[in-house]
Every structure is written in structure tokens, then in C-alpha cells.
C-alpha positions as CSV (number, residue, x, y, z in Angstrom):
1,X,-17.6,72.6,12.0
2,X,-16.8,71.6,8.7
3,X,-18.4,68.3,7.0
4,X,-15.3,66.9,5.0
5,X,-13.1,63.9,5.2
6,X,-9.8,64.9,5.4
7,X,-6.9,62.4,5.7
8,X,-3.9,62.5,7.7
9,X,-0.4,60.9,6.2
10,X,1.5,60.6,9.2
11,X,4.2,58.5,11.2
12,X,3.1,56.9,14.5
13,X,5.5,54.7,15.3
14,X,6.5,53.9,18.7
15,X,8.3,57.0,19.4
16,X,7.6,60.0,22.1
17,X,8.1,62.5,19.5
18,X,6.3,61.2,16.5
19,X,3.3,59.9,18.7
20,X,2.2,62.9,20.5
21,X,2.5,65.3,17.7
22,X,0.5,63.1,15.2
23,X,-2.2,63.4,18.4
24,X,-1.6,67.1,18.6
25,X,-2.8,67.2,14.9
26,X,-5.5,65.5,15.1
27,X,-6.6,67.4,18.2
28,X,-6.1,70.3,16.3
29,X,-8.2,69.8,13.1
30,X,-10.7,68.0,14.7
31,X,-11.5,71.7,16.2
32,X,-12.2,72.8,12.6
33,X,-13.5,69.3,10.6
34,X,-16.3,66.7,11.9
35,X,-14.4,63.5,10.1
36,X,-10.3,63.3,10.7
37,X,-8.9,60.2,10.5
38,X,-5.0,59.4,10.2
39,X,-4.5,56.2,7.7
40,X,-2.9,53.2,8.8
41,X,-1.5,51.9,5.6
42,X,0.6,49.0,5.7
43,X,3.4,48.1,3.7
44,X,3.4,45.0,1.4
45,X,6.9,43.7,0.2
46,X,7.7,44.4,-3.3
47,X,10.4,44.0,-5.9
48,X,10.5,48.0,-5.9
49,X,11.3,48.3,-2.4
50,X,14.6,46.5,-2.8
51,X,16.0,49.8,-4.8
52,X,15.9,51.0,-0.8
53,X,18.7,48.5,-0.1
54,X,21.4,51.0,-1.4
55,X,20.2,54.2,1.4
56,X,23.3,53.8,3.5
57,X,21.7,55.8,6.1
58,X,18.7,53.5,6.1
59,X,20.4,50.4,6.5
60,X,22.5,51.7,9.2
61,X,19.3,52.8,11.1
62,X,17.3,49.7,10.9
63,X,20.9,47.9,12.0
64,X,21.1,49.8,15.3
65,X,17.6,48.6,15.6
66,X,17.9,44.9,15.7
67,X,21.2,45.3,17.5
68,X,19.3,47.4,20.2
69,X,16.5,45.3,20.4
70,X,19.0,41.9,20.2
71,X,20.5,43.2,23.2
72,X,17.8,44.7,25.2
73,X,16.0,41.2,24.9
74,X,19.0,39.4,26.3
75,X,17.5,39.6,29.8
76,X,14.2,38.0,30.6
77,X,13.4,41.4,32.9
78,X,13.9,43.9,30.0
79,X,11.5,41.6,27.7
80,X,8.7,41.9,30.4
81,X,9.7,46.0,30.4
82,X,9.6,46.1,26.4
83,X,5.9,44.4,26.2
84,X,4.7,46.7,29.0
85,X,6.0,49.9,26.9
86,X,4.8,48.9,23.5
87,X,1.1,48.5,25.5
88,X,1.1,51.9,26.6
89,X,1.8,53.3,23.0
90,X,-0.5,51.2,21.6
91,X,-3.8,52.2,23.9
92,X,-2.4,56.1,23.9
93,X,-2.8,55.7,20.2
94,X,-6.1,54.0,20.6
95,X,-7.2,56.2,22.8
96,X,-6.4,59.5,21.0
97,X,-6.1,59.4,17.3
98,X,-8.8,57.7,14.8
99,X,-7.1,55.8,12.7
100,X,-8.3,54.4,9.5
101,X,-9.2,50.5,8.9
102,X,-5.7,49.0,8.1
103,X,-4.9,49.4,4.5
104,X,-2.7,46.7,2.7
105,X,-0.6,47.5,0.0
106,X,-0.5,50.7,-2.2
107,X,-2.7,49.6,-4.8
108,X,-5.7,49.4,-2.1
109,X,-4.0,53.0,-1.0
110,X,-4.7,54.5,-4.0
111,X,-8.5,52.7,-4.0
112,X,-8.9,54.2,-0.1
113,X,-7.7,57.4,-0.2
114,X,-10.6,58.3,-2.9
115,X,-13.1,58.1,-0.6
116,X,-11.6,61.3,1.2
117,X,-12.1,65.3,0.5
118,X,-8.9,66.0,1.3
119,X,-5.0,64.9,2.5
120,X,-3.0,66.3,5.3
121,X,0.7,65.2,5.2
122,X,1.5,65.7,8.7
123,X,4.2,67.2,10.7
124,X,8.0,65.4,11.6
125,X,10.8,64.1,9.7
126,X,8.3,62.7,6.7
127,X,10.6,64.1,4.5
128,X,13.6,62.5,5.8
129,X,15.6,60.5,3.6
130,X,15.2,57.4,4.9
131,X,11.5,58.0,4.2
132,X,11.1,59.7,0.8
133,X,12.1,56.4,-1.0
134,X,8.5,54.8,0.2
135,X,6.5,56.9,-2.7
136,X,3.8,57.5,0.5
137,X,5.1,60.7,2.3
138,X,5.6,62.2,-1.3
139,X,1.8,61.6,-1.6
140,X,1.8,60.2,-5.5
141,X,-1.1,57.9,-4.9
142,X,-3.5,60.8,-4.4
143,X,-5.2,61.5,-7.6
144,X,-5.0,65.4,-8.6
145,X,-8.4,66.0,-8.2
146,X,-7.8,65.9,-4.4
147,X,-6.8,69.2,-2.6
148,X,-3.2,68.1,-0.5
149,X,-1.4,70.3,1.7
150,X,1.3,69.8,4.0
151,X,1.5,70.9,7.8
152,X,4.6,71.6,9.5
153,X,6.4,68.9,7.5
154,X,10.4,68.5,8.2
155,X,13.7,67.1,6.0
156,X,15.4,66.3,9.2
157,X,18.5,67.1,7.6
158,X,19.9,70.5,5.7
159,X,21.5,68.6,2.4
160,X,19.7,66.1,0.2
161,X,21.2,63.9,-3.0
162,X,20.5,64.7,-6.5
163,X,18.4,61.9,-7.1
164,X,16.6,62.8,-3.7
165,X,16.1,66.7,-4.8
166,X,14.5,65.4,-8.2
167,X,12.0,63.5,-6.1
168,X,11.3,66.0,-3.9
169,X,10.7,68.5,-6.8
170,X,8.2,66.2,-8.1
171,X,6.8,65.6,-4.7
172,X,6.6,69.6,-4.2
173,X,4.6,70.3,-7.5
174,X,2.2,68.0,-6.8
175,X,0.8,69.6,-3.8
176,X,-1.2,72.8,-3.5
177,X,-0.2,74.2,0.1
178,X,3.0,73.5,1.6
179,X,4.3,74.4,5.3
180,X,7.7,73.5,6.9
181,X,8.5,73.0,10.5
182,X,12.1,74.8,9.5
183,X,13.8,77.7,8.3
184,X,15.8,75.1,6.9
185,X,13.5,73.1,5.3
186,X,12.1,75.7,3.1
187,X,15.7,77.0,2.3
188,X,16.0,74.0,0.9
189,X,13.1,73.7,-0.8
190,X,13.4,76.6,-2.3
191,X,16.9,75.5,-4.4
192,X,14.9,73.5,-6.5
193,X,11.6,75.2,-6.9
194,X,10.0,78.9,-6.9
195,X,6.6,78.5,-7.8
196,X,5.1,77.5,-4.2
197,X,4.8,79.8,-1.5
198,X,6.7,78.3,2.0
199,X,5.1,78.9,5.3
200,X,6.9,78.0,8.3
201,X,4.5,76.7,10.9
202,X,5.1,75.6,14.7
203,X,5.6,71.3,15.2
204,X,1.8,70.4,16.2
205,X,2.7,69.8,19.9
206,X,2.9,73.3,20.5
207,X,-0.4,74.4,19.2
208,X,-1.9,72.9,22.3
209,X,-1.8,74.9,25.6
210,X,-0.3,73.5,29.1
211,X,-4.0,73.1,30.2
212,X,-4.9,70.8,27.0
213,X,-2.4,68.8,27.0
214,X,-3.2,68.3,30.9
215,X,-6.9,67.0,29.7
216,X,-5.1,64.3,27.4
217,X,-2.4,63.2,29.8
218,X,-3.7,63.8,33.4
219,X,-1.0,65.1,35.3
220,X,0.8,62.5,37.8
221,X,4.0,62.7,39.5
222,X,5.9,58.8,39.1
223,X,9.0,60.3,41.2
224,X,8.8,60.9,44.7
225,X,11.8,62.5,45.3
226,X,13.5,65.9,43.7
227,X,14.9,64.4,40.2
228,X,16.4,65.7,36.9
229,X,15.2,64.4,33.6
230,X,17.5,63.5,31.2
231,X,16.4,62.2,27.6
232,X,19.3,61.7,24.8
233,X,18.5,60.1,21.2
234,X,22.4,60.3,20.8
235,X,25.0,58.2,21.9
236,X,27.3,60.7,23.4
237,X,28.9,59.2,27.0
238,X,30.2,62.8,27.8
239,X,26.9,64.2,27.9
240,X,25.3,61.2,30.5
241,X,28.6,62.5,32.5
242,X,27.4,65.9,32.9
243,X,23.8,65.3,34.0
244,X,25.5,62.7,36.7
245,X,27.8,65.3,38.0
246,X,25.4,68.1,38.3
247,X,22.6,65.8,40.0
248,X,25.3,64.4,42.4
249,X,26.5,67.8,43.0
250,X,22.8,69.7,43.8
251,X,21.4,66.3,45.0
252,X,18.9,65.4,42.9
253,X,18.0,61.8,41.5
254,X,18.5,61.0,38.0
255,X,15.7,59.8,36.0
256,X,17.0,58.7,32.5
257,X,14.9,57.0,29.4
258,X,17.7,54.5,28.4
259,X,18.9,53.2,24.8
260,X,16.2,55.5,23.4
261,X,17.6,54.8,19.0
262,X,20.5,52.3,19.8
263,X,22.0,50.1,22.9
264,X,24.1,52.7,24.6
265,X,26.0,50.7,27.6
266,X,26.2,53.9,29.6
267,X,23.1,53.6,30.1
268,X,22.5,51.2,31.8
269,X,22.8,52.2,35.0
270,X,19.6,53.8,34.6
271,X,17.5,50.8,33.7
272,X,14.4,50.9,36.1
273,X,10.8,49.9,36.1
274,X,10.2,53.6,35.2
275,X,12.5,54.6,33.1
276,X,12.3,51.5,30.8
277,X,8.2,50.9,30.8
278,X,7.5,55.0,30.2
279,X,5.0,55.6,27.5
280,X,4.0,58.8,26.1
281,X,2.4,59.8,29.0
282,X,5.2,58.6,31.5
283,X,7.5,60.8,29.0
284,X,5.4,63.8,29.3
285,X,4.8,63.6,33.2
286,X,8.7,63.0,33.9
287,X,9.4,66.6,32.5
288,X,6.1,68.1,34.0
289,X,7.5,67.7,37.5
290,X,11.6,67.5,36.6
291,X,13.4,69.7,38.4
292,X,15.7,70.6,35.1
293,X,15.9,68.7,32.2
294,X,18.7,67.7,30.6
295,X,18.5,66.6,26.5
296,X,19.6,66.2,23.0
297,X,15.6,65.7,21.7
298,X,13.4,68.1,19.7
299,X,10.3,67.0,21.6
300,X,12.1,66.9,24.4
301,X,12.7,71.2,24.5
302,X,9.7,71.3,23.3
303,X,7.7,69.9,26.0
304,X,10.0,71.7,28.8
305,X,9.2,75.0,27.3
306,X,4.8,74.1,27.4
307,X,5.5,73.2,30.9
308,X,7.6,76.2,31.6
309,X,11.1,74.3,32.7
310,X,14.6,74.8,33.1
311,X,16.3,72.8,30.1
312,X,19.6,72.2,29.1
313,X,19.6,71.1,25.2
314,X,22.8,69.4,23.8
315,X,23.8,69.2,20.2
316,X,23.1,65.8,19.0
317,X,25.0,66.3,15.5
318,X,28.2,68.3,14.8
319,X,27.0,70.7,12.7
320,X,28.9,69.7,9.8
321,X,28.1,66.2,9.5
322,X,25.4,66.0,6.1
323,X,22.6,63.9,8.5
324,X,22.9,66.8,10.8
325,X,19.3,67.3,12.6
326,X,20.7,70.1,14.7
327,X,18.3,72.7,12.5
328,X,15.3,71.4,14.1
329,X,16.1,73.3,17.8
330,X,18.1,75.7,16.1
331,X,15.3,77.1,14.0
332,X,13.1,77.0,16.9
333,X,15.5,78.7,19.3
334,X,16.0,81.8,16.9
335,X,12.3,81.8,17.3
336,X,12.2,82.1,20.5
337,X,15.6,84.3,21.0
338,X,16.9,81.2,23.3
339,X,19.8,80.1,21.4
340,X,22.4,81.2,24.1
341,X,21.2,77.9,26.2
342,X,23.4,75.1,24.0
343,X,25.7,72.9,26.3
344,X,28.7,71.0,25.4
345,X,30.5,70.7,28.9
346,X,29.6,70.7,32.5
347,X,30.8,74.5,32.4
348,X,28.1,75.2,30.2
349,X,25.6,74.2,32.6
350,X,27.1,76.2,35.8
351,X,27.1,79.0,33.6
352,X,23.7,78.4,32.2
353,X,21.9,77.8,35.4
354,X,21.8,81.3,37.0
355,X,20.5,82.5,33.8
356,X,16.7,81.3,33.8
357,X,14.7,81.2,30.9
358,X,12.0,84.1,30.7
359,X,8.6,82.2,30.0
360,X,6.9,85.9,30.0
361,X,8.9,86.4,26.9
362,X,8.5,83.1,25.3
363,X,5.0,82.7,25.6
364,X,4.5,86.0,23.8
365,X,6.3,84.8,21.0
366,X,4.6,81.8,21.3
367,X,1.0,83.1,21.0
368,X,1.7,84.7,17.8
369,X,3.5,82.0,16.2
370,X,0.6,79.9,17.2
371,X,-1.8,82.2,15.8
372,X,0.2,82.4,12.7
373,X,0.2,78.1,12.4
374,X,-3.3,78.5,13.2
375,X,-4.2,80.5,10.3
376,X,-2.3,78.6,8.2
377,X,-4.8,75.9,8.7
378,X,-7.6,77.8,8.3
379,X,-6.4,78.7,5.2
380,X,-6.1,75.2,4.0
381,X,-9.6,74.2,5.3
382,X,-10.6,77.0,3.6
């Protein structure tokens, strides 16, 4: 065990996704270093964020926020639901990641993050766009002196602006160990720079075997009867249609996680106790015992293939819209020689479903991309 401070940048924000791979992180390094802490840095307004107010993409994403929330909070029953969810994100988070004491404003950033031997920027879409603009996932408040690496970090997207590339070239010299989550990711890194060597290293969530991530969510069936799981981040109507028709047809019940990034009134039909109240370990129980699962999510495949299920994954972006995140499942499927599995129609499943996936096959590639994400951070830890 190694005595060092080492500091994790990281998202945890309500979100499945973005919550249990920040754990899977911490679970991971804390197998190598005695002190990991993720920092909770908060925020303060300044005139410099209002530069922010001209990301298109960002506006529109905290506008399908309020609108979702506006209209989820209509009905007295769906506020009682929200409070209950929020709870179990905040004491899954309290239970399994040590965060740092909160940290207000970047000037008392740059004081904090002295007192560490190290910074981790941590795996998802840190990179993203919408996020880059911050000046804390590009880590400039750590002093030089300070070894910084990245672990599995993603764009999101495939393209980026010019003004966007500079910082991001800035961003990339400054830090002495880099690893993407995509093939994508360090294709497009390496446009703008060829003096760092890339690794591409698994998301954190699948560093963890079945059996660990069993000891931090116990396993606990919350359906009685023989359900599919569906979980879209998208919008797409057609897509709720198909899961619908194949559940009616085979005779399952259909558990759905409603209006997951914006109000979608398809869904809901599928507003329950359940379905609206799941936490992150609702989320990872409801595919542990789905019959099939049916989504458009990155986390989502991912935890179907730890617990060994039969998953349909749908294309949440056409592939040539620029704020595409298609390249996410896509680099992972070429991994794991699954990329035959996409659905667009109810066809696609029919034709999908007699074709199972081969777990014997997968896990083997798993295992040595693990061991090869593994090393990575050995290397880093040095």
C-alpha cells in the first residue's frame, strides 16, 4: 500500500452512470494507495463564467433540465418520488466514495489541491464540451510540481471547435500520463498533439468483477414477476414502441426508468414507485435480474455485460450529427467483437434474439483489457 495523497477530479452528479464509475475508481485505487479522496469543489459565480452563455449545447442542456424538472414537479406524487431518489444518491455517495471537505471557489482550489501528492482526472465525459469551459476538468489550478494523469477520460463527442481544440491542447501538455476511454478520443487527440503517448483504458465500472460489485450493492430482486428492463437517455418514441411490443408479445412486464435527461411524455406510462425512486443500486439490481434489457445508455451495456445479460443497445445519436456520443459503445463493442447487436426496429430484435451473446468469449477479452487498464494504473502510481 502506498502512503500518498492522491486526488480524484471527478463528476458525481446525480446520474447512474457518472455515480458508480467515480465509486469504481475509488474502489480501485484504494487497492493500491492508503489516502484517495475525490474533491468536492464547489462553484462560485463569476464574471468569467458568463463567457459560457454562448455554448449552444450547454444552454440547451441545462433548458431540458428545468423544463424536466418544471414538469416532473407538477404533481405533488412525483415531488415525494424525486426527494426519495435524490436520498438514495446522496447516502450511496456517502457511503462509498471519500469525498473531500467542500471547497468554495477556485482560488481556495488552487490553495487545497497543494496539500495532495498527486491528481487523478477521472473517467466520463469530463472532456465534454459543455464541461471543458469550467477551467477544472482541464486541471490548470494544479501547480506543475504535481504529478497529474488522466484515467479513462472521454470527449463524448468525435468533433470539437477550434477554440475548444486550443484548450484542449493546452489542457493535454500540461499533464504527464493520459488515458482515454475511446478509440475516438485519442484519435482526436492526436490531431492536435504528438508528443504524449495515448492509452486506451476500460470505463472504471468494468475493472470490478460481478462478485465485487455484489459486495457494494447487495443483490435484491425489486420485481416479482418476469420483466424486461428498458433504460433510454434519448428521446426516441419508436424505440419505447419496440420494447412494448416485444414484452407484450413474450409476456413479460416492463420496467422503465422514465424521463431519464428530459420530460419525454411517452413515458409516462411507466411512472411507478420503482421506476421513479431507483437509485444507483435500484438501477444496478433492475438489470441484475432483467430478463433482457433493452437501452440507448453506455452504463447501461455495460452493466448487462458484468452481469452476463441479453441486451439490446440502440443508437442514441445518428452518426452524423457533431454531438454524436455513439463512439462510446461503438469503441467498446469493436472490443469485444459485439457490434452486430445494434437495433433500430422491432426486426432487429427478432433477429437478434436467437443469436445469444457468448460471455465465454467476452470475458476473455475482458480479463486482458482489465489487466491492460490495470497496469496502466500501476504505471501512474508508480
Amino acid at each position: 500500500m502506498i502512503n500518498r495523497k492522491v486526488a480524484i477530479v471527478s463528476a458525481y452528479n446525480y446520474n447512474f452512470g457518472t455515480v458508480l464509475q467515480a465509486t469504481a475508481l475509488v474502489r480501485v485505487l484504494s487497492r493500491y494507495v492508503e489516502n484517495v479522496t475525490v474533491l468536492k469543489y464547489n462553484k462560485k459565480f463569476s464574471f468569467q463564467q458568463l463567457k459560457r452563455i454562448s455554448n449552444h449545447t450547454l444552454l440547451k442542456s441545462k433548458l431540458k433540465i428545468i423544463i424536466k424538472n418544471f414538469l416532473l414537479r407538477i404533481h405533488t406524487s412525483n415531488k415525494k418520488w424525486i426527494c426519495q431518489k435524490n436520498k438514495k444518491f446522496y447516502l450511496f455517495l456517502k457511503e462509498n466514495i471519500h469525498f473531500s471537505e467542500p471547497i468554495d471557489g477556485y482560488q481556495k482550489l488552487k490553495e487545497t489541491i497543494k496539500t495532495y501528492d498527486q491528481v487523478l482526472l477521472g473517467s466520463d465525459q469530463l472532456w465534454n464540451p459543455i464541461n471543458i469551459g469550467t477551467h477544472y476538468f482541464t486541471l490548470e489550478f494544479v501547480p506543475k510540481y504535481i504529478p497529474k494523469s488522466t484515467y479513462a477520460t472521454s470527449f463524448g463527442v468525435t468533433k470539437l471547435t477550434r477554440k475548444e481544440t486550443q484548450i484542449m491542447k493546452e489542457c493535454i501538455e500540461r499533464i504527464d500520463n493520459i488515458s482515454v476511454r475511446e478509440v475516438q478520443a485519442k484519435e482526436l487527440i492526436s490531431k492536435f498533439t504528438n508528443t504524449k503517448d495515448i492509452e486506451i483504458c476500460f470505463d472504471p465500472t468494468l475493472l470490478l468483477y460481478p462478485e465485487e460489485w455484489n459486495q457494494i450493492i447487495e443483490p435484491k430482486r425489486l420485481v416479482n414477476n418476469k420483466y424486461v428492463f428498458a433504460y433510454f437517455i434519448g428521446n426516441q418514441k419508436k424505440y419505447r414502441k419496440v420494447v412494448s411490443k416485444f414484452a407484450k408479445i413474450h409476456g413479460y412486464e416492463v420496467i422503465l426508468i422514465p424521463h431519464v435527461d428530459e420530460y419525454v411524455w411517452a413515458d409516462r406510462e411507466y411512472m411507478n414507485s420503482i421506476s421513479m425512486t431507483a437509485g444507483p443500486e435500484e438501477f444496478v439490481n433492475l438489470i441484475r435480474y432483467a430478463e433482457y434489457v433493452f437501452t440507448d445508455s453506455f452504463h447501461g451495456c455495460i452493466f448487462s455485460i458484468i452481469f452476463q445479460k441479453e441486451f439490446f443497445p440502440f443508437a442514441r445519436f445518428k452518426s452524423s450529427s457533431n454531438h454524436s456520443m455513439n463512439s462510446r459503445l461503438e469503441s467498446l463493442f469493436d472490443i469485444l467483437n459485439i457490434n452486430d447487436r445494434w437495433i433500430n426496429n422491432f426486426q432487429d430484435v427478432e433477429k437478434i434474439l436467437n443469436i445469444r451473446v457468448d460471455y465465454t468469449v467476452i470475458n476473455n477479452l475482458l480479463e486482458k483489457y482489465r489487466e491492460k487498464s490495470l497496469g496502466y494504473i500501476n504505471k501512474i502510481l508508480g
